[in-house]
GULUMSE-553533 format. One record per residue (C-alpha): x, y, z; residue number from 1. Coordinates in steps of 0.05 Angstrom, whole numbers. Last residue first. Layout:
N
     px     py     pz  nr
      X      Y      Z NUM
...
//
This chain:
622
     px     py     pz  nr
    703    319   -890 622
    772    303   -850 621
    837    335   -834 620
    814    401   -852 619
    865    460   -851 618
    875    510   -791 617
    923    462   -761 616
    942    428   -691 615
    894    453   -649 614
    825    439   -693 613
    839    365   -706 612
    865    366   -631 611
    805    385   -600 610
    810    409   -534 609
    793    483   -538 608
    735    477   -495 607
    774    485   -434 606
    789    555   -440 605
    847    590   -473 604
    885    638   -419 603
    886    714   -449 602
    963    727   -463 601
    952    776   -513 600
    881    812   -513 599
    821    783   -560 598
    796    785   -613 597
    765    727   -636 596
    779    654   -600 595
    842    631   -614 594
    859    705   -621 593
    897    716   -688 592
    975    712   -716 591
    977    761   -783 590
   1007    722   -843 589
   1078    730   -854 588
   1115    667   -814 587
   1073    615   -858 586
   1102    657   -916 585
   1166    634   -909 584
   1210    674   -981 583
   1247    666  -1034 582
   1248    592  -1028 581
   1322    553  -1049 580
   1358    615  -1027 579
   1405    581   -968 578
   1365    604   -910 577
   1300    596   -939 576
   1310    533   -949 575
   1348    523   -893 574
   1275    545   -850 573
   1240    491   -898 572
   1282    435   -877 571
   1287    452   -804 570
   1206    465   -805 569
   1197    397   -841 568
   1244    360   -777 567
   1186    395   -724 566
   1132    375   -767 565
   1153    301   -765 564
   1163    308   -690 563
   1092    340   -681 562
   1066    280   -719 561
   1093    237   -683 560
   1064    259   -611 559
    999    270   -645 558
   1006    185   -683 557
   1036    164   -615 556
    969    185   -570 555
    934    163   -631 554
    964     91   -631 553
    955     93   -549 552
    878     82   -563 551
    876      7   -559 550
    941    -15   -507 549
    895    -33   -450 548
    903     33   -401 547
    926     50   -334 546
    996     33   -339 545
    997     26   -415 544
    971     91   -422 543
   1034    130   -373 542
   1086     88   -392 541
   1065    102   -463 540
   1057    173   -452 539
   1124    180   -420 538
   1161    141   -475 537
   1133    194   -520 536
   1154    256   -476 535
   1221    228   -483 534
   1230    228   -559 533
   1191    294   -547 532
   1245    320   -511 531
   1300    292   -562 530
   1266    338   -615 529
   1258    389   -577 528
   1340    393   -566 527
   1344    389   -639 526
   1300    443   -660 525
   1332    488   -618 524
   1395    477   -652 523
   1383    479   -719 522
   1325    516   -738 521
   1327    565   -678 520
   1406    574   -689 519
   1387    586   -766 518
   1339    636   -752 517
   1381    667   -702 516
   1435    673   -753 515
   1385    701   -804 514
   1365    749   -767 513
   1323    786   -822 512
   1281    815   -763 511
   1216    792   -796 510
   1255    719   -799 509
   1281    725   -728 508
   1209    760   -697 507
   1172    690   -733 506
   1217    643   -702 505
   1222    671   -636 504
   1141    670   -635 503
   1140    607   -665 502
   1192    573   -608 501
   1149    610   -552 500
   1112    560   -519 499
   1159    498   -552 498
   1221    511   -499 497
   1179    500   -431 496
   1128    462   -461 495
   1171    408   -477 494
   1198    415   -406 493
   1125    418   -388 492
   1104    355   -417 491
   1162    314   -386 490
   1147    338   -321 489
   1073    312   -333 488
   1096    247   -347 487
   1152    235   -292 486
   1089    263   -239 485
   1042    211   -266 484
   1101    147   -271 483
   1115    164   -197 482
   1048    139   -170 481
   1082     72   -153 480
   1103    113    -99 479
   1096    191    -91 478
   1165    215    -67 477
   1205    208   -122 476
   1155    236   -175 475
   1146    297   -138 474
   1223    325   -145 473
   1203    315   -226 472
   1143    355   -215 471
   1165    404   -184 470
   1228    421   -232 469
   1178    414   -290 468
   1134    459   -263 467
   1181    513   -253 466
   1205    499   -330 465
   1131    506   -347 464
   1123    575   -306 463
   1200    603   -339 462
   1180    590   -408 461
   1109    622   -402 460
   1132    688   -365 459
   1163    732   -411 458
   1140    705   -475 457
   1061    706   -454 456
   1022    662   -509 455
    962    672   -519 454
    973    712   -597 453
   1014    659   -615 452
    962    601   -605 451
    950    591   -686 450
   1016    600   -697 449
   1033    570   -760 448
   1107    545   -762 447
   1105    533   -696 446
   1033    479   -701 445
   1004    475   -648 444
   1007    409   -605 443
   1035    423   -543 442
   1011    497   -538 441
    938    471   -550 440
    941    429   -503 439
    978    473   -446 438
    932    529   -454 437
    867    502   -430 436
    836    543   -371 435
    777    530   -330 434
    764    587   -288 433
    795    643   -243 432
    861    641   -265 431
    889    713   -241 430
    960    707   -241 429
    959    669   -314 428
    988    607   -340 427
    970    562   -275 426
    950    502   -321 425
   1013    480   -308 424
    998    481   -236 423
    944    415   -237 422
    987    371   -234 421
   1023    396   -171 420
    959    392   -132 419
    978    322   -132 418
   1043    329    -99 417
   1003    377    -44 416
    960    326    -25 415
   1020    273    -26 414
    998    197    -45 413
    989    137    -12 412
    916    127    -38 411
    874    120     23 410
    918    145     78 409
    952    187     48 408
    886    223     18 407
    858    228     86 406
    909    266    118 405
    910    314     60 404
    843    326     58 403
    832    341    141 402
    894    388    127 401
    870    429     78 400
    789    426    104 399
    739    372     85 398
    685    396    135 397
    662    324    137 396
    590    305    121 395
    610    238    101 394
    595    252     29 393
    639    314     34 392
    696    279     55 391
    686    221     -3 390
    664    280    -44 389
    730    310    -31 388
    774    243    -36 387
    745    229   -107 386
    767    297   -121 385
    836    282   -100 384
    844    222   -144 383
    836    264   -202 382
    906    249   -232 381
    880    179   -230 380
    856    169   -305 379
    915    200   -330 378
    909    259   -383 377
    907    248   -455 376
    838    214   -463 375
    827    223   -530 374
    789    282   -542 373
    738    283   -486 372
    764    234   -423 371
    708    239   -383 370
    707    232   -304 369
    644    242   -276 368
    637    253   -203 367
    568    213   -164 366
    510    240   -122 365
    457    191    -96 364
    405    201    -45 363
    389    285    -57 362
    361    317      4 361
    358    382    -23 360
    402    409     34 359
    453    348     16 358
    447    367    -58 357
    454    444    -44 356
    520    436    -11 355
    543    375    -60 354
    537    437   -118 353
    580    484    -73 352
    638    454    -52 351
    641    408   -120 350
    649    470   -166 349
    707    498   -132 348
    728    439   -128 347
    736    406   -196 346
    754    484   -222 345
    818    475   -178 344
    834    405   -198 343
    825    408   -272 342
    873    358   -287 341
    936    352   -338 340
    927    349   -414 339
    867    374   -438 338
    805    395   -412 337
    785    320   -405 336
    807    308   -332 335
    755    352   -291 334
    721    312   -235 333
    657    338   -256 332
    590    337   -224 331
    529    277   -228 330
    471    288   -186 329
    411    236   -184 328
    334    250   -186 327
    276    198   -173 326
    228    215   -223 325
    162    260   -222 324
    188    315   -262 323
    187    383   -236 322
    235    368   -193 321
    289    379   -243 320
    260    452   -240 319
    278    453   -171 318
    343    419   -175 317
    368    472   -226 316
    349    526   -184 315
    378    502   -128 314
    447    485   -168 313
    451    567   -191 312
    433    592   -125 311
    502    552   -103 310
    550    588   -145 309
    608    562   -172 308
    583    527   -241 307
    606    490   -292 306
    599    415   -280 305
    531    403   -282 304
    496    338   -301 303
    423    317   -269 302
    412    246   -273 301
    339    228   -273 300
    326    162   -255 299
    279    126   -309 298
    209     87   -286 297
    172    160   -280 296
    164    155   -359 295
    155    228   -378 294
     95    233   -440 293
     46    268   -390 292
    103    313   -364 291
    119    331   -437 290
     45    348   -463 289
     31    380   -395 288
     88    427   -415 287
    153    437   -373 286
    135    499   -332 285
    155    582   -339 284
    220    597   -303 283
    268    582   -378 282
    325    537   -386 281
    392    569   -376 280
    421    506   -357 279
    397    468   -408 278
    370    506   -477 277
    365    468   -540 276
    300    520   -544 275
    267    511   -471 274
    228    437   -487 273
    262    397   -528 272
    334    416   -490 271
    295    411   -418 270
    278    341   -438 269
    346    330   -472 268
    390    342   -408 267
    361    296   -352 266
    419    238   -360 265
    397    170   -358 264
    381    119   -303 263
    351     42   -319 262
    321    -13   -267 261
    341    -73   -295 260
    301   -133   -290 259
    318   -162   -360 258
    252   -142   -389 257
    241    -85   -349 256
    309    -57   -390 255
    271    -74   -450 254
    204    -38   -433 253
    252     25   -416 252
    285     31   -474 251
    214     29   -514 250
    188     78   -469 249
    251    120   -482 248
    236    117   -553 247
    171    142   -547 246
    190    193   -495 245
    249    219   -553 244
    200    215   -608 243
    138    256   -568 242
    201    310   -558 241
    214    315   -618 240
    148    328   -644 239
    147    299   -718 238
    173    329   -792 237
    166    280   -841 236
    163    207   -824 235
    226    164   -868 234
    269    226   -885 233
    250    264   -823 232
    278    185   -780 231
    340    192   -832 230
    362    257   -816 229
    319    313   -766 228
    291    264   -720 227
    341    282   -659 226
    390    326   -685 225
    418    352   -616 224
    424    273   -583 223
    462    308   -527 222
    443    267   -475 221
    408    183   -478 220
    456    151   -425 219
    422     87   -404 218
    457     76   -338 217
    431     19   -316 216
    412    -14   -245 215
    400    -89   -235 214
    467    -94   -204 213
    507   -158   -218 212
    537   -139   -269 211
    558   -193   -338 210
    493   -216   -355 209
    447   -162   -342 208
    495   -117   -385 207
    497   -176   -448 206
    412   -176   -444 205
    416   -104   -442 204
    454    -97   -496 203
    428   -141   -543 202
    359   -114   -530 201
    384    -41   -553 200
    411    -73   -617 199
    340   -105   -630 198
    308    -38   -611 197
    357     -9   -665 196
    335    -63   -716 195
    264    -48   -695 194
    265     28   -726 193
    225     63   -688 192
    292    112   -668 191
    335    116   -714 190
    411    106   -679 189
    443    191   -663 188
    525    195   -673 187
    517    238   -732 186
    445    228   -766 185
    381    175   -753 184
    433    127   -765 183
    398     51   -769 182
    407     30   -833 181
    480     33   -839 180
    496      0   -765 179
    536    -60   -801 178
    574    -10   -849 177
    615     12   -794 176
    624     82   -770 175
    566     72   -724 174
    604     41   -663 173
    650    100   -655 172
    601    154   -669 171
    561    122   -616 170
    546    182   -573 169
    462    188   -583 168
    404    140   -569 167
    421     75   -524 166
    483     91   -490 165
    519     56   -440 164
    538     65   -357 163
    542     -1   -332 162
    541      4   -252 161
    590    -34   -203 160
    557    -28   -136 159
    631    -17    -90 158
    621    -65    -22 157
    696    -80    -19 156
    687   -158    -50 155
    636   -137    -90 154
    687    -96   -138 153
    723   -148   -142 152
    663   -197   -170 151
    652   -138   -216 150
    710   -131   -244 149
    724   -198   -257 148
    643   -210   -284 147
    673   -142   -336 146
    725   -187   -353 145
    694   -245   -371 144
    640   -213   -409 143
    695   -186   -454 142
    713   -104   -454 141
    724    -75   -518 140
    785    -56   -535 139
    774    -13   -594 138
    788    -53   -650 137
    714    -71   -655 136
    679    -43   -600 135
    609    -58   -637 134
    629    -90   -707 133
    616   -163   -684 132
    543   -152   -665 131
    509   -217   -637 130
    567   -236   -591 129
    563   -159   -557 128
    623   -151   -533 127
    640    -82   -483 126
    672    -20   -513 125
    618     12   -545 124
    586     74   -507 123
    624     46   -446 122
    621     92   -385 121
    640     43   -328 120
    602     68   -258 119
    628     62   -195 118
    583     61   -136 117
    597     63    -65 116
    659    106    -36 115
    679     97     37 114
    748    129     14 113
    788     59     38 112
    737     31    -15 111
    755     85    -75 110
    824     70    -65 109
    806     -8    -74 108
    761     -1   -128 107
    812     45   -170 106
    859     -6   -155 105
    810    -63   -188 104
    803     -8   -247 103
    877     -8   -258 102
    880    -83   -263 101
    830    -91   -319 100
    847    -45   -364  99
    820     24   -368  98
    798     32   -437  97
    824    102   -466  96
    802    108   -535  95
    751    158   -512  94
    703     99   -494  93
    721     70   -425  92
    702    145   -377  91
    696    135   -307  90
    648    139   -267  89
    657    156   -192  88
    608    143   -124  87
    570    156    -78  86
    505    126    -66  85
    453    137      8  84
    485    211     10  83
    504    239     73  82
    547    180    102  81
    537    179    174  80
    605    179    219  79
    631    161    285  78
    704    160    298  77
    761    133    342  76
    816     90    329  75
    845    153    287  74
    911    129    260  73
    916    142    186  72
    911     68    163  71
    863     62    219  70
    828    117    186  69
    834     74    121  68
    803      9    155  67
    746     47    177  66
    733     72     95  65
    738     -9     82  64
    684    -18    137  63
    649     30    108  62
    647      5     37  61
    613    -59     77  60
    557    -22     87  59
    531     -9    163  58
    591     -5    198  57
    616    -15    264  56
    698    -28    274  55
    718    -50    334  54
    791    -34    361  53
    824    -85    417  52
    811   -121    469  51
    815    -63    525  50
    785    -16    481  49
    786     18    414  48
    726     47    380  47
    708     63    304  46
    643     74    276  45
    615     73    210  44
    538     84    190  43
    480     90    236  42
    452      9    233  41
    507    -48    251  40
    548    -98    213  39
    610   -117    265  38
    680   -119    246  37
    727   -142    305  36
    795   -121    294  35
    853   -145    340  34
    921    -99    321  33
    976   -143    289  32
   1010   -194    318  31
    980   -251    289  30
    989   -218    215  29
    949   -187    156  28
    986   -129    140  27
    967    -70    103  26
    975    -32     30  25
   1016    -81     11  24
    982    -98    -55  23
    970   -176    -34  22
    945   -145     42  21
    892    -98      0  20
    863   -159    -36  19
    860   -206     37  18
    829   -153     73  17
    772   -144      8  16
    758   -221     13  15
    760   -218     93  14
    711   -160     98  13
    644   -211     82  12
    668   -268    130  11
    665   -244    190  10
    687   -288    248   9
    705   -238    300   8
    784   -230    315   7
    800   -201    253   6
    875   -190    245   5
    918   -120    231   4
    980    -96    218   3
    987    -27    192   2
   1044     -5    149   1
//
């Protein structure tokens, strides 16, 4: 462990010393190495001489980020962050709420990275007083705890950002009968309506209260239906793209209000304007009509997390420049596909997109982290990308081995061990994109199929037992990151024995085996049951580690229900068996591509996440 004491008399990095020291993540002792830390222009530098090792930085983040390579033990380095912010959000409102303490570790490995901003996606999950069915039951963060956060996260130089929504992505909020009035349609408030400028007021007033940054993210994407439910009903047909400005102008006069400067996400003015197109938006220029509506007062965040090329990114940057705002990259640290990270797509798409942001001369760049669908895999299995555009944000080649040196030093945790979450995913010898087939394996149905057709019988069972062997031998050398790696092994042990339990199933009963039938029913069935009975207490470990309880009742309610179907296949198999149904016709009916027709084995992709449409071909709501 390194031992350190300050020598100088400065104040600001004692706070953040004194947090990391409580954690054991250093010593703070007499006899420790003498640190002076001196604020100085031209970013971090580290040299050691007769007296002992200075540290030079010119934001305190960087000081943190020196304290890590003494961590590693370099005593000598000189380094210019690339991008002015750098940062992380993380997503609060997929039932997943991070709970207080993990986010003030998530501040703490982000500051030994040298990272700047984090930004708390919360569509609903912070109090408003005035609004008692925003967040309810949902975890909401209180005003005292997001002032917690924030005063920790000032303590290691990390700008903690609210990152909201004032137009579209408040399904959660608008279920209740207190928002009636002002649904547009879906998830989208009516805009012009004065009760949803009223709302909007709340929450600024409640944001400027709580952070101490006087930036906002205002969200504002995806709002597809825009003025085609309630606000059509109310005003006929109108120019979309003249309501969205309107409304933004609105946003924006109330953010101005409480001296906040807002962002939001770029996606719905090329949307209005190229045919609900985005990234393949067309060459020919926004209209006059749009750039003379554009409110240059709004930062422009530009999402991509889908592409590998870097033509691609320049292209989209240039026609983001046609607008006259100050423009801000968000990519993808890839945790919502499903059930284990994205780590291979994360970089391959991160190498290339913070490229053409650095030549572009972008200031801020920052990773997303969404948790689509409920938020199933852990919010720090993507520590690794974090470390890349720390690396890359620094201007660092961010090779193999300069990665995994950094990463122990900053998180305590194996490279390779990490990468190890990502292998289940692995379910084909050529995976050359996002893939998805553990999910949907998990939670399918055996009686029913629907991910048959994927699945490859010779070579599945054997790839999640692998990974379960890894992953086990990973937890015991990772730390207190052992709960992750005991998780995921769990998962693919179930895996390992549920991948090809309907296809078994299904060739027994066509076969007429009734023995094997009855072995499958019986005795198979058992040993899954008692690995999801384990797989359970690893996804509570796993939420309740990183997580306030509210959202781990689904989590339980999928894991249950597979149990529960697992016990009703027994019963219905000896049924059959014993010549109380003629026949199984769930095990007749022709197993289809996920996704059309397609060949056997092909990997699933990362948009099948949904577990209403995974886990049965019948609707579970209307």
């Amino acid at each position: 462990m390194l031992k350190i004491f300050i020598c100088n008399d400065n104040k600001e990095v004692q706070s953040g010393l004194k947090q990391l020291a409580e954690v054991g993540m250093i010593e703070i002792t007499s006899d420790g190495q003498p640190i002076s830390a001196v604020k100085q222009n031209g970013g971090l530098s580290i040299t050691r001489n007769n007296s002992g090792i200075t540290i030079g930085y010119s934001r305190l983040a960087e000081f943190f980020r020196g304290i890590s390579y003494l961590i590693q033990g370099v005593d000598s380095i000189s380094e210019q962050s690339v991008f002015e912010n750098n940062g992380y959000m993380l997503d609060c409102s997929r039932n997943a709420v991070a709970s207080v303490p993990a986010i003030k570790r998530l501040i703490r490995h982000m500051a030994l990275m040298g990272l700047t901003t984090l930004q708390l996606y919360t569509e609903d999950t912070y109090e408003l007083p005035e609004w008692k069915y925003f967040g309810y039951g949902r975890g909401r963060y209180t005003a005292e705890e997001i002032r917690d956060m924030d005063n920790y996260a000032q303590m290691f130089g990390i700008e903690l950002i609210p990152c909201v929504q004032t137009l579209a992505h408040l399904n959660a909020a608008l279920r209740w009968s207190e928002f009636a009035d002002i649904i547009d349609c879906n998830d989208i408030l009516l805009a012009g309506d004065e009760k949803t400028y009223r709302l909007i007021d709340d929450m600024m007033h409640q944001l400027s209260s709580c952070y101490a940054t006087r930036r906002v993210h205002i969200g504002m994407d995806e709002a597809h239906m825009l003025g085609l439910g309630k606000y059509l009903d109310k005003h006929g047909y109108q120019n979309r793209s003249e309501i969205m400005c309107n409304h933004l102008a609105r946003v924006v006069e109330i953010c101005k209000k409480y001296g906040l400067k807002p962002m939001m996400w770029s996606d719905m003015f090329f949307r209005l304007a190229y045919n609900d197109e985005y990234y393949k938006a067309g060459d020919e220029p926004l209209s006059p009509e749009l750039m003379k509506l554009m409110n240059p007062d709004v930062g422009l965040v530009y999402w991509d997390y889908y592409h590998k090329d870097m033509a691609h990114y320049a292209t989209m940057l240039d026609r983001h420049k046609s607008f006259p705002n100050e423009l801000i990259f968000a990519g993808g640290a890839w945790k919502w596909g499903g059930l284990f990270p994205e780590l291979k797509w994360s970089e391959d798409t991160t190498r290339p997109a913070l490229a053409v942001c650095r030549e572009a001369g972008l200031k801020e760049v920052f990773a997303t982290g969404w948790g689509d669908d409920g938020a199933e895999c852990s919010a720090f299995a993507i520590l690794p990308v974090l470390q890349l555009y720390a690396e890359l944000g620094y201007g660092n080649d961010a090779n193999k081995a300069e990665l995994t040196a950094r990463f122990k030093a900053c998180t305590g945790g194996n490279w390779d061990d990490f990468w190890l979450l990502d292998s289940p995913n692995d379910t084909t010898k050529t995976r050359g994109d996002f893939v998805n087939t553990t999910k949907p394996l998990l939670y399918q149905d055996i009686m029913l199929g629907l991910i048959d057709k994927h699945v490859d019988a010779d070579t599945f069972p054997a790839h999640f037992e692998k990974c379960a062997n890894e992953l086990t031998e990973a937890a015991t050398r990772n730390g207190d990151w052992g709960y992750m790696f005991a998780h995921a092994a769990a998962l693919c042990r179930v895996l390992a024995r549920k991948c090809t339990m309907g296809l078994d199933m299904t060739q027994a009963y066509l076969n007429d085996d009734k023995d094997e039938l009855r072995r499958l029913a019986d005795t198979e069935v058992s040993n899954l049951l008692k690995l999801t009975a384990d797989l359970m207490q690893t996804f509570e470990k796993q939420w309740l580690t990183e997580n306030k309880p509210f959202g781990l009742e689904v989590i339980q309610i999928r894991v249950g229900a597979i149990r529960t179907r697992l016990e009703a296949t027994t019963r219905r198999i000896n049924s059959y068996l014993v010549g109380e149904v003629e026949k199984l016709e769930e095990l007749e009916y022709e197993r289809l591509g996920f996704h059309g027709d397609i060949a056997e084995g092909a990997d699933i992709n990362a948009h099948c996440n949904l577990w209403q449409q995974i886990v049965t071909p019948s609707r579970l709501s209307w």
